[in-house]
N, C-alpha and C positions, 0 to 999 in steps of 0.2 A: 542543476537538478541531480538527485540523487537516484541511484538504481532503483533501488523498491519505490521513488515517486515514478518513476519511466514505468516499471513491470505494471505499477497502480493501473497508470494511462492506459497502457496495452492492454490490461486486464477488462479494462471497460467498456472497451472497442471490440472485445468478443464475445462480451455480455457473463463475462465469470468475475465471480471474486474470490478470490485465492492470497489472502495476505500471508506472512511469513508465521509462523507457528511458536510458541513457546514451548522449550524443551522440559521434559521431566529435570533434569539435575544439572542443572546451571547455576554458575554465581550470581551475585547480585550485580557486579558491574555486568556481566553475561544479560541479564532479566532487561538490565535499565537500556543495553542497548539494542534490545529484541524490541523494545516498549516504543525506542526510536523509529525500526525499521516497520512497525508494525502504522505507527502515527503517520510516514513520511506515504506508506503505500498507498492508505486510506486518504490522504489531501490530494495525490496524482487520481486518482478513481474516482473521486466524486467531484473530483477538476474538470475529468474528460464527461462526466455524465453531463455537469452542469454546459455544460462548452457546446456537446452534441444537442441536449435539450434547447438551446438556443438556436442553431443553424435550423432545427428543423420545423 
């Protein structure tokens, strides 16, 4: 599991969402691996939503 999937998880269990941001002047390898951290947050946060919607 990658960090921004963990923060995702964490994020959802507080009821915030707060994914990682895209900078005004960044390259493109910069863009494509923001696009990663942003992708991996969003599968750990709607992992833990679907996960808690179940238990309860």
């Amino acid at each position: 599991m990658s960090a921004y999937y963990q923060k995702g998880r964490a994020d959802a269990a507080k009821g915030k969402f707060d994914p990682p941001k895209h900078m005004i002047f960044e390259s493109k390898n910069e863009g494509e691996k923001r696009e990663q951290e942003i992708q991996e947050y969003r599968e750990g946060y709607y992992d833990k939503l679907r996960e808690m919607k179940r238990t309860s």
